[in-house]
C-alpha positions, -999 to +999 in steps of 0.1 A: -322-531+419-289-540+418-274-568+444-248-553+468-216-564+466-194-572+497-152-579+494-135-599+515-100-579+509-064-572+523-050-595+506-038-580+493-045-544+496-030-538+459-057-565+447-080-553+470-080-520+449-081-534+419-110-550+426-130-520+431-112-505+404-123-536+380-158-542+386-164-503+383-146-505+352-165-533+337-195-519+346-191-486+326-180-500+299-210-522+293-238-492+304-215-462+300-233-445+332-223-442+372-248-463+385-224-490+399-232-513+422-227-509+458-198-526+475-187-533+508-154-542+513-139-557+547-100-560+546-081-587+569-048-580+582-026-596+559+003-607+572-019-623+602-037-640+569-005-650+553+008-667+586-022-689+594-016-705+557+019-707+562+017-726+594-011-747+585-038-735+612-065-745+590-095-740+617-080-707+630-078-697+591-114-711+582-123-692+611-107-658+605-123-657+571-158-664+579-152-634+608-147-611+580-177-626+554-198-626+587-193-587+589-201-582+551-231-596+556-237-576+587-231-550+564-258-554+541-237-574+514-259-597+489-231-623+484-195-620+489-165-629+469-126-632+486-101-611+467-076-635+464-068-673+449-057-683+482-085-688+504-105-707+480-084-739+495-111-740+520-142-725+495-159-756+503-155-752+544-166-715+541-199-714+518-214-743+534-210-716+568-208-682+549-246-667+558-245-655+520-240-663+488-202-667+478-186-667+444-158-685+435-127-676+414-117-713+406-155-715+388-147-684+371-114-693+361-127-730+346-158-712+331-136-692+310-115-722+302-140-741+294-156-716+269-123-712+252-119-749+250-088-752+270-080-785+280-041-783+298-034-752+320-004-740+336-013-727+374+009-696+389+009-677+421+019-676+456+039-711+467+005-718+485-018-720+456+010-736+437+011-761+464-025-768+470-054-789+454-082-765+447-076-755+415-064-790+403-092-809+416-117-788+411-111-781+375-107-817+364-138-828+384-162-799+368-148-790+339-124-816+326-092-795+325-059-810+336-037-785+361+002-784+365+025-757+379+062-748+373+092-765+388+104-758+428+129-734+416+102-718+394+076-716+423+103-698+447+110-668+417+070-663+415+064-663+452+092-640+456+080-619+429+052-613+441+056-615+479+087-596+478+071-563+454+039-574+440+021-568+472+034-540+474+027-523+439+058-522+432+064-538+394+096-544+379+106-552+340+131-576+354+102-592+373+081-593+340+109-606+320+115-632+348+079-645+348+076-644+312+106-665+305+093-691+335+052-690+315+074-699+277+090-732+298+060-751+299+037-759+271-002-755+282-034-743+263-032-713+289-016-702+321-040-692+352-028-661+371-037-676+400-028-649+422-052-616+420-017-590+423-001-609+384-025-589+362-007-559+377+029-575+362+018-590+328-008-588+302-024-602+274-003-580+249+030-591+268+029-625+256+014-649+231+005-676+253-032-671+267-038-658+300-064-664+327-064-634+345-082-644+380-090-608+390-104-599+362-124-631+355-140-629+395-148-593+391-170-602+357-185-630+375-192-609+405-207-579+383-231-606+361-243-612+396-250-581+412-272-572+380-293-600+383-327-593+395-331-590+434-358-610+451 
Protein backbone atom coordinates (compact mmCIF):
# COMPACT_ATOMS: atom_id res chain seq x y z
CA UNK A 1 0.00 0.00 0.00
CA UNK A 2 1.24 3.11 -0.95
CA UNK A 3 2.22 5.99 1.83
CA UNK A 4 -0.04 9.09 1.45
CA UNK A 5 1.52 11.98 0.57
CA UNK A 6 0.69 15.34 2.22
CA UNK A 7 2.08 19.08 0.58
CA UNK A 8 2.71 21.83 2.49
CA UNK A 9 1.98 24.32 -0.62
CA UNK A 10 1.14 28.11 -1.56
CA UNK A 11 4.21 28.92 -2.01
CA UNK A 12 3.97 29.16 -4.32
CA UNK A 13 0.81 28.18 -5.92
CA UNK A 14 2.65 27.80 -9.43
CA UNK A 15 5.13 25.29 -7.59
CA UNK A 16 2.46 24.06 -5.60
CA UNK A 17 1.01 22.69 -9.02
CA UNK A 18 3.88 21.50 -10.24
CA UNK A 19 4.32 19.47 -7.54
CA UNK A 20 1.35 17.45 -8.09
CA UNK A 21 2.01 17.69 -11.61
CA UNK A 22 5.69 16.09 -10.94
CA UNK A 23 5.22 13.38 -8.72
CA UNK A 24 2.26 12.11 -10.95
CA UNK A 25 4.46 12.42 -13.77
CA UNK A 26 7.29 10.47 -12.37
CA UNK A 27 5.19 8.00 -11.16
CA UNK A 28 3.75 7.02 -14.67
CA UNK A 29 6.61 7.02 -16.22
CA UNK A 30 8.28 4.38 -14.01
CA UNK A 31 4.82 1.94 -13.81
CA UNK A 32 2.99 3.31 -16.86
CA UNK A 33 -0.47 2.95 -14.83
CA UNK A 34 -2.87 5.44 -12.70
CA UNK A 35 -2.41 4.16 -9.50
CA UNK A 36 -0.69 7.26 -7.97
CA UNK A 37 -0.28 7.91 -4.72
CA UNK A 38 -2.58 9.83 -2.66
CA UNK A 39 -1.84 13.47 -1.81
CA UNK A 40 -2.94 15.95 0.39
CA UNK A 41 -2.00 19.23 -0.14
CA UNK A 42 -2.57 22.25 2.49
CA UNK A 43 -1.72 25.71 0.88
CA UNK A 44 -0.61 28.81 3.19
CA UNK A 45 -1.41 32.20 2.21
CA UNK A 46 1.54 33.34 0.66
CA UNK A 47 2.09 36.70 0.94
CA UNK A 48 1.34 36.22 4.93
CA UNK A 49 4.31 33.42 4.35
CA UNK A 50 6.59 35.76 2.48
CA UNK A 51 6.22 38.60 5.15
CA UNK A 52 7.00 36.63 8.25
CA UNK A 53 10.53 35.72 6.44
CA UNK A 54 10.97 39.13 5.40
CA UNK A 55 10.63 40.61 8.80
CA UNK A 56 12.38 38.04 10.61
CA UNK A 57 9.47 36.67 12.91
CA UNK A 58 11.12 33.46 13.17
CA UNK A 59 8.72 31.81 16.02
CA UNK A 60 5.55 33.30 14.33
CA UNK A 61 7.00 31.65 10.98
CA UNK A 62 8.06 28.16 12.71
CA UNK A 63 4.71 28.40 14.00
CA UNK A 64 2.67 29.05 10.91
CA UNK A 65 4.23 26.17 9.18
CA UNK A 66 3.85 23.45 11.71
CA UNK A 67 -0.11 24.86 11.65
CA UNK A 68 -0.29 23.73 8.16
CA UNK A 69 1.95 20.22 8.60
CA UNK A 70 -0.26 19.71 11.72
CA UNK A 71 -3.49 19.73 9.36
CA UNK A 72 -1.74 17.26 6.81
CA UNK A 73 -1.37 14.98 9.27
CA UNK A 74 -4.89 15.51 10.58
CA UNK A 75 -5.58 14.67 7.19
CA UNK A 76 -4.28 11.32 6.94
CA UNK A 77 -0.75 12.37 5.35
CA UNK A 78 2.14 9.65 5.94
CA UNK A 79 4.94 12.27 5.86
CA UNK A 80 4.95 15.67 4.48
CA UNK A 81 7.32 17.62 2.39
CA UNK A 82 7.16 21.85 2.07
CA UNK A 83 6.91 22.89 -1.56
CA UNK A 84 9.42 25.41 -1.50
CA UNK A 85 13.50 26.01 -0.63
CA UNK A 86 12.54 28.59 1.79
CA UNK A 87 11.19 27.09 4.80
CA UNK A 88 13.88 24.55 5.07
CA UNK A 89 15.79 27.51 7.10
CA UNK A 90 14.06 26.24 9.98
CA UNK A 91 13.87 22.17 8.76
CA UNK A 92 15.58 21.42 11.91
CA UNK A 93 12.97 23.52 14.25
CA UNK A 94 9.99 21.88 12.43
CA UNK A 95 10.74 17.95 12.20
CA UNK A 96 11.87 17.71 15.58
CA UNK A 97 7.80 19.09 16.17
CA UNK A 98 6.26 18.00 12.88
CA UNK A 99 3.94 14.82 14.19
CA UNK A 100 5.16 13.07 10.85
CA UNK A 101 7.78 12.19 8.89
CA UNK A 102 9.25 15.25 6.79
CA UNK A 103 11.47 15.15 3.79
CA UNK A 104 13.87 17.52 2.99
CA UNK A 105 14.85 19.31 -0.28
CA UNK A 106 18.43 20.31 0.89
CA UNK A 107 19.08 16.16 1.37
CA UNK A 108 17.61 15.73 -1.95
CA UNK A 109 19.48 18.30 -3.53
CA UNK A 110 23.07 17.13 -1.87
CA UNK A 111 22.07 13.43 -2.62
CA UNK A 112 21.98 14.20 -6.18
CA UNK A 113 25.24 16.12 -5.91
CA UNK A 114 26.82 13.85 -4.19
CA UNK A 115 26.00 10.96 -6.76
CA UNK A 116 27.21 13.12 -9.55
CA UNK A 117 30.32 13.90 -7.71
CA UNK A 118 29.87 17.59 -7.55
CA UNK A 119 32.07 19.18 -5.25
CA UNK A 120 31.38 23.43 -5.79
CA UNK A 121 27.83 24.54 -6.35
CA UNK A 122 26.36 27.77 -7.28
CA UNK A 123 22.97 28.37 -5.02
CA UNK A 124 19.98 30.53 -6.70
CA UNK A 125 16.54 31.63 -5.63
CA UNK A 126 14.67 34.07 -3.74
CA UNK A 127 17.09 36.83 -1.75
CA UNK A 128 16.11 34.68 1.31
CA UNK A 129 17.61 31.42 0.40
CA UNK A 130 20.40 33.29 -1.09
CA UNK A 131 20.86 34.91 2.18
CA UNK A 132 20.48 32.13 4.51
CA UNK A 133 22.72 29.15 5.84
CA UNK A 134 20.74 26.03 5.22
CA UNK A 135 21.87 25.00 2.12
CA UNK A 136 25.56 26.01 2.78
CA UNK A 137 25.92 24.37 6.05
CA UNK A 138 24.10 21.62 5.54
CA UNK A 139 25.76 20.56 2.46
CA UNK A 140 29.30 20.87 3.61
CA UNK A 141 28.57 19.20 6.95
CA UNK A 142 26.82 15.92 5.17
CA UNK A 143 27.98 15.75 2.08
CA UNK A 144 31.22 17.75 1.62
CA UNK A 145 30.04 20.27 -1.02
CA UNK A 146 31.07 23.89 -0.82
CA UNK A 147 27.98 26.52 -1.55
CA UNK A 148 28.29 30.19 -2.94
CA UNK A 149 25.64 32.48 -4.58
CA UNK A 150 25.83 35.30 -7.07
CA UNK A 151 26.77 38.87 -6.36
CA UNK A 152 24.11 41.53 -4.56
CA UNK A 153 23.30 42.91 -7.82
CA UNK A 154 22.83 39.35 -9.17
CA UNK A 155 20.59 38.28 -6.11
CA UNK A 156 18.22 41.48 -6.73
CA UNK A 157 17.67 40.32 -10.80
CA UNK A 158 16.71 36.65 -9.54
CA UNK A 159 14.47 37.70 -6.67
CA UNK A 160 12.90 40.02 -9.02
CA UNK A 161 12.52 37.48 -11.54
CA UNK A 162 10.99 35.39 -9.82
CA UNK A 163 8.92 37.45 -7.28
CA UNK A 164 8.00 39.87 -9.76
CA UNK A 165 6.55 36.94 -12.71
CA UNK A 166 7.68 33.64 -11.63
CA UNK A 167 5.13 33.34 -9.01
CA UNK A 168 2.92 34.24 -11.07
CA UNK A 169 3.52 31.83 -14.14
CA UNK A 170 4.34 34.29 -16.04
CA UNK A 171 7.92 33.32 -18.00
CA UNK A 172 9.71 35.62 -20.04
CA UNK A 173 12.81 35.00 -22.66
CA UNK A 174 14.30 38.09 -21.40
CA UNK A 175 14.01 36.60 -17.90
CA UNK A 176 15.68 33.36 -19.19
CA UNK A 177 18.32 35.13 -21.11
CA UNK A 178 18.92 37.27 -17.88
CA UNK A 179 19.32 34.27 -15.54
CA UNK A 180 21.29 32.42 -17.93
CA UNK A 181 23.87 35.09 -18.56
CA UNK A 182 24.04 35.59 -14.38
CA UNK A 183 24.45 31.05 -14.07
CA UNK A 184 27.70 31.56 -17.09
CA UNK A 185 29.36 34.34 -14.41
CA UNK A 186 30.36 31.99 -11.95
CA UNK A 187 32.32 28.78 -12.42
CA UNK A 188 30.76 25.82 -10.19
CA UNK A 189 30.38 21.99 -10.81
CA UNK A 190 26.48 22.76 -10.88
CA UNK A 191 24.01 25.42 -9.99
CA UNK A 192 21.04 24.54 -7.43
CA UNK A 193 17.63 25.98 -8.46
CA UNK A 194 17.01 26.58 -5.20
CA UNK A 195 13.71 28.04 -5.67
CA UNK A 196 10.86 25.29 -6.61
CA UNK A 197 9.14 28.24 -9.43
CA UNK A 198 13.20 28.16 -11.73
CA UNK A 199 12.45 24.77 -13.34
CA UNK A 200 9.48 26.63 -14.83
CA UNK A 201 12.12 29.35 -16.52
CA UNK A 202 15.19 27.16 -17.50
CA UNK A 203 16.09 23.71 -18.29
CA UNK A 204 18.63 21.25 -18.75
CA UNK A 205 18.69 21.71 -22.62
CA UNK A 206 18.97 25.67 -22.10
CA UNK A 207 22.37 25.55 -20.90
CA UNK A 208 25.43 23.45 -20.58
CA UNK A 209 26.20 23.98 -17.05
CA UNK A 210 24.47 21.20 -14.83
CA UNK A 211 21.39 21.93 -13.02
CA UNK A 212 19.84 20.94 -9.75
CA UNK A 213 16.46 21.25 -10.17
CA UNK A 214 14.95 21.35 -6.48
CA UNK A 215 11.37 20.52 -7.52
CA UNK A 216 12.02 17.94 -9.36
CA UNK A 217 14.69 16.29 -7.11
CA UNK A 218 12.02 16.64 -3.79
CA UNK A 219 9.16 15.17 -5.81
CA UNK A 220 11.56 11.89 -6.78
CA UNK A 221 12.51 11.69 -3.18
CA UNK A 222 9.01 12.08 -2.02
CA UNK A 223 7.62 9.40 -4.63
CA UNK A 224 10.68 6.67 -3.53
CA UNK A 225 8.99 7.28 -0.26
CA UNK A 226 5.46 6.85 -0.64
CA UNK A 227 6.25 3.39 -2.49
CA UNK A 228 8.03 2.06 0.30
CA UNK A 229 6.23 -0.60 2.17
CA UNK A 230 3.71 0.76 4.84
CA UNK A 231 3.90 -0.58 8.38
Amino acid sequence: MKKRIGILGGISLASTLEYARTIAQLYYDRFQDYYYPEIVIYSLDFQKFTDMENEGRTEDYIRYILQGLQALAAAGADFALMAANSPHSVYRQVSAQCPIPLCSIVDAVGQAAQRRGMKTLLLTGIRYTMQGRFYPDTLREKYGISVFTPDSSDQDIINDIIFGRLAREIITQEDREAFLAILGKYPADGVILGCTELPLLVHQEDTEIPLLPTLQLHCQMALDKALEETT
